[in-house]
N, C-alpha and C positions, 0 to 999 in steps of 0.2 A: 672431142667426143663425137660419135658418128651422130646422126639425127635419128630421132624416135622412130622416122622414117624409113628410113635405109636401113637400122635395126628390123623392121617390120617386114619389110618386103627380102632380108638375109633370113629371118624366122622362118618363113612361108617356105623358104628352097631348101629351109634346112628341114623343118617339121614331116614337108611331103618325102624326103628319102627312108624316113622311120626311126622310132626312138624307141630305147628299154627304159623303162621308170625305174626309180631305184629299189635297189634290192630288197627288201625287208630287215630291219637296223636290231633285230632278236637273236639268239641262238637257236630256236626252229626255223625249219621252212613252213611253207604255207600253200594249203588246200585253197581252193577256191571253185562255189557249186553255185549255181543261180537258180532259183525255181519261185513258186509262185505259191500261198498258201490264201485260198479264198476264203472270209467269214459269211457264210451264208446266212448267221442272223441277222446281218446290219448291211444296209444296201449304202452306197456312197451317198449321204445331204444334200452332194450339189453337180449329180449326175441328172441330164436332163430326162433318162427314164428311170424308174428301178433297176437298181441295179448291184448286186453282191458286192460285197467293197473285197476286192483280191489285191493281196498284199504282193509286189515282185520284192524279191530279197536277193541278197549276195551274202552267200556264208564261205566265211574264214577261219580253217580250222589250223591251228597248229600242227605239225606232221615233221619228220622225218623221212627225208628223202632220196632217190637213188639219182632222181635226175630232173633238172628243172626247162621248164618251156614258158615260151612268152603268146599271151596271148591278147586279145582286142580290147584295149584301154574300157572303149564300150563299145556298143553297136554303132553302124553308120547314122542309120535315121538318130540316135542321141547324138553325136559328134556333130552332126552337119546342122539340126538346130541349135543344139548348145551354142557355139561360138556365133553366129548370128546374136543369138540373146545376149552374151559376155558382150561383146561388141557394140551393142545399144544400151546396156545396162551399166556400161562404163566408158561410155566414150569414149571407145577407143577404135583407132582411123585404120583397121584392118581386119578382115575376116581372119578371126583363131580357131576356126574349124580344123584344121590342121593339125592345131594342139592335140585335139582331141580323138581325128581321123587316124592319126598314126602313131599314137603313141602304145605303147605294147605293156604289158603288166608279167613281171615274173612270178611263174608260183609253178606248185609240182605238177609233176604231168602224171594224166588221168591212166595211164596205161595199166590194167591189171596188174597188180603185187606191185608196183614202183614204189608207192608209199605208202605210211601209216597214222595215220591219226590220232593226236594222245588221247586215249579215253579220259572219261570224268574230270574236264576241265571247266574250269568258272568261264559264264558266258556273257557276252555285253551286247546289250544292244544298243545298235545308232540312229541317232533318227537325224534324218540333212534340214541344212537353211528351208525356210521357203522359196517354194518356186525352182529348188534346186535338184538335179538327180542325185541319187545312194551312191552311184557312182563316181562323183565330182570329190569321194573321201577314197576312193581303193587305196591308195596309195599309205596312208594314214591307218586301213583298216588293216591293212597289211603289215603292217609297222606294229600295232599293239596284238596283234595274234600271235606275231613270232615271238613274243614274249610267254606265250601261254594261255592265252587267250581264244575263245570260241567269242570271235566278232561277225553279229549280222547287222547289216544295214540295211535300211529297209525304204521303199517308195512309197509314199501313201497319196493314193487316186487324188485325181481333182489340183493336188496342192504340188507337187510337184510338177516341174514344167514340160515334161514330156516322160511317160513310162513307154517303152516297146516290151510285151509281153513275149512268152517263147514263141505263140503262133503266129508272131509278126505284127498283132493288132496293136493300135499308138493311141495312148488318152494322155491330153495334156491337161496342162493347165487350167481351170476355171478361173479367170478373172475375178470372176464376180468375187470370188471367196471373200476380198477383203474390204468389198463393198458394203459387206451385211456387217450388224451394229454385234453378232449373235457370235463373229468368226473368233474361233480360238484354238487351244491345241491339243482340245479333250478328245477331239477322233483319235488324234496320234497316241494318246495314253491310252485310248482303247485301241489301239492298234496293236500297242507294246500287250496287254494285257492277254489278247487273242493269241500273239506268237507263243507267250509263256506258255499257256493252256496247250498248243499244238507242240510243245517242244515233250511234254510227257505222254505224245499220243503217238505210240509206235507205228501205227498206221502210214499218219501225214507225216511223221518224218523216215519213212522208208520210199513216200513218194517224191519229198525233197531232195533227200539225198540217197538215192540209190546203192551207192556205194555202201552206204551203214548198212543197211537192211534193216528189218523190223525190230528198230532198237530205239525206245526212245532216249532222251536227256534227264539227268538230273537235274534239278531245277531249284536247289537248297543255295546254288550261287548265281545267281543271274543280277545283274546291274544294268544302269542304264544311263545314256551320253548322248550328247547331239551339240552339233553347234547352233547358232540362232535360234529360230525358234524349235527347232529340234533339239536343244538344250533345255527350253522352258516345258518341252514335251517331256525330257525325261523327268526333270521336278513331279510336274502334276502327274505322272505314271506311275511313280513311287509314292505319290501318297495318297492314291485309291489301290494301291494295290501291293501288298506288305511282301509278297513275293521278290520285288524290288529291292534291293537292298542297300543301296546307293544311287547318288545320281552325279554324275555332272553335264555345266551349262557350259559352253565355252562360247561365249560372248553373244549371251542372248535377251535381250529385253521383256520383259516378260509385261505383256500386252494381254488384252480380252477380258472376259468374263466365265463365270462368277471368279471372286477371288479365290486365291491360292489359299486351300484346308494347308490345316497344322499338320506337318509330316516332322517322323522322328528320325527318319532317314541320314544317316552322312551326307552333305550337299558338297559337293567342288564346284567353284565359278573362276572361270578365266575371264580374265577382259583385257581389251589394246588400249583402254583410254586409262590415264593417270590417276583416275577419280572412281568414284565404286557408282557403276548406274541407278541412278535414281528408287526403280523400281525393283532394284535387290534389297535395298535399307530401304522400301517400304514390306518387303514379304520377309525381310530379315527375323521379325519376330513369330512369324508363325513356323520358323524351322528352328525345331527345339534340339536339334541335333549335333554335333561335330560342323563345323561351318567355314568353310576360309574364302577367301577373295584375293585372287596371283593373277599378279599384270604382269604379261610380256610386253618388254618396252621393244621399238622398233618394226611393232605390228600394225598390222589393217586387222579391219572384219575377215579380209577374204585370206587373211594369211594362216585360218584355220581350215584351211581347205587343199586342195593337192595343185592347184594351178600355179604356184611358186616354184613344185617341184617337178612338174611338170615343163616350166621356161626352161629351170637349170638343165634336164633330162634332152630338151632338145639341142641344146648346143648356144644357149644364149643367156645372156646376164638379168636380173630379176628390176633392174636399177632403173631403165627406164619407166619399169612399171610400177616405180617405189609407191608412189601416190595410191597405187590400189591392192599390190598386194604386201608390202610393205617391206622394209629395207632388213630386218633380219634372216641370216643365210637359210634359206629353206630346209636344209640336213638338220639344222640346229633345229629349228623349229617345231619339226616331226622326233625330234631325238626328244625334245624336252616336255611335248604335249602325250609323248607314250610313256615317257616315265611319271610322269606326275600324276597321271591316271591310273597307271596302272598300279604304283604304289598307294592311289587313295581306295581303288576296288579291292585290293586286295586287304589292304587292311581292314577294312567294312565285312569281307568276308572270313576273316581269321576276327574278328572284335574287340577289335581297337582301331586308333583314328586313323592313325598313321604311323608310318615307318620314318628313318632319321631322316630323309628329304623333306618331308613335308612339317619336318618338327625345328626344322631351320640345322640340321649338325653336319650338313654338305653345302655350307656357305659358296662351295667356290665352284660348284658342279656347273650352278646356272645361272651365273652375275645376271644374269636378264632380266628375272624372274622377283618380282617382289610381292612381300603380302600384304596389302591394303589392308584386310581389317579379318581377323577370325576370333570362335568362341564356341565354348564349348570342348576344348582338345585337353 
């Protein structure tokens, strides 16, 4: 077998020539809009002046389309810090800015009349790991829109590790965040809260998305997801805010203060460890809801992320980097994290728990996938 090495530096010559990410795994295509929705009542906590906490988002709309184009994975200034960060955050002995520098994203192209967008579709919001960009899931968000789905991810200041706004200006990270005794993920559910509010105000969403025009969203189906602590964000966002209607956590710890209020909500929890995290069978009793707990065996934390499918996408095997982002095939992984969600949203939105996936009657869809402990179904 070659060396992690010489793997590493074939990466690099392979990643700079350009890569297309893989195609969205739904029977739609997919929109893709990025813009910025500021709350001017709430200035960012750990902004060192006042300062309006402005949301950057990426909206994924289901669409029908005449012709598709590839466009910038993410900005450069995100690509060129990210992989520095992967890089010391995982010890791992080569800059993967590359990864991220060159990789391309399919979705329709914007050209007047190309394409169409399905009206009145249920919508999801994402909220990323800490310290991670909205970006670092395109691939994923991509993946459950073509199902049907209006997925926005979203950045929220200070806590992610770098935002580039449209007008070029860059707020990263605040360290300090997780030095304070106070840090938790109630910004983010007031984040999720704020977008709701803006998705029925035909205004801000003619400024988001141009294309629509002065139309806003229904908002009778809106759910909410994240992984890490973007997962624990969508919990507590669904239960201060009954608009919510579902949540899932895909392997997220749920840390800070005050505790987790009783929410009625459907909850989904994914985890890669064999065991149910500690801190979900302590907030187990305060969700009085529909409930389950599904390991994928053969995972990492970071294998709910697009950087799996993004190795396979450049032209190299995920094996070396088993240890971090974990040894199941990356296509499987995104196939079986869009079905399982999307059939727990949906069903949360039509009311009932689940459909015959999540009721155990497709035993053999996803040997991977097992259920630690559920209640309430």
């Amino acid at each position: 077998m070659q060396s992690v090495r010489s793997i590493l530096v074939l990466f690099l010559a392979t990643a700079t020539a350009g890569f297309l990410a893989p195609d969205p795994t739904g029977k739609y295509n997919v929109t893709l809009t990025t813009g910025t929705l500021v709350d001017y009542s709430r200035n960012d906590a750990y902004a060192a002046l006042p300062t309006p906490r402005a949301l950057m988002l990426s909206v994924f709309q289901p669409a029908t389309c005449a012709s598709i184009v590839s466009v910038p994975y993410m900005p450069d200034k995100t690509a060129e810090y990210q992989g520095p960060f992967i890089q010391q955050s995982f010890n791992i002995s080569a800059d993967l800015t590359p990864l991220f520098l060159e990789a391309r994203l399919p979705v329709c192209s914007d050209h007047p009349g190309s394409c169409s967008p399905l009206e009145n579709r249920p919508i999801l919001l994402f909220s990323p790991g800490y310290s991670t960009p909205r970006l670092y899931y395109s691939v994923i968000a991509s993946a459950i829109a073509s199902e049907g789905f209006v997925v926005i991810t979203i950045d929220h200041p200070e806590d992610a590790n770098i935002i580039v706004y449209p007008d070029g200006h860059v707020v990263y990270n605040n360290a300090s965040i997780l030095d304070s005794p106070t840090w938790n993920d109630w910004d983010r559910a007031a984040d999720a809260s704020f977008i709701v509010d803006q998705l029925s105000n035909a205004t801000a969403m003619a400024a988001l998305l141009p294309g629509r025009g002065r139309r806003a969203f229904a908002t009778d189906r809106v759910a909410m997801l994240g992984h890490s602590a973007g997962g624990v964000a969508a919990i507590l966002a669904a239960s201060q805010d009954r608009r919510i209607r579902a949540a899932a956590n895909w392997d997220g710890t749920i840390i800070g203060s005050p505790a987790l209020p009783q929410i009625s909500q459907p909850v989904l929890f994914f985890t890669h460890d064999p065991t149910t995290d500690a801190s979900w069978l302590a907030a187990w009793p305060q969700l009085t809801g529909p409930k389950i707990v599904l390991r994928v065996a053969n995972t990492t934390h970071q294998s709910f992320s697009d950087v799996p499918s993004l190795i396979v996408a450049a032209g190299l095997s995920t094996a070396p980097f088993a240890d971090v982002v974990g040894a199941i095939v990356p296509a499987r992984m995104v196939r079986l994290l869009t079905a399982y969600t999307t059939a727990w949203m949906d069903g949360a939105f039509k009311g009932r728990e689940a459909g015959p996936l999540l009721q155990g009657k497709e035993p053999g869809r996803f040997p991977e996938v097992s259920v630690l402990t559920k209640e309430n179904f």
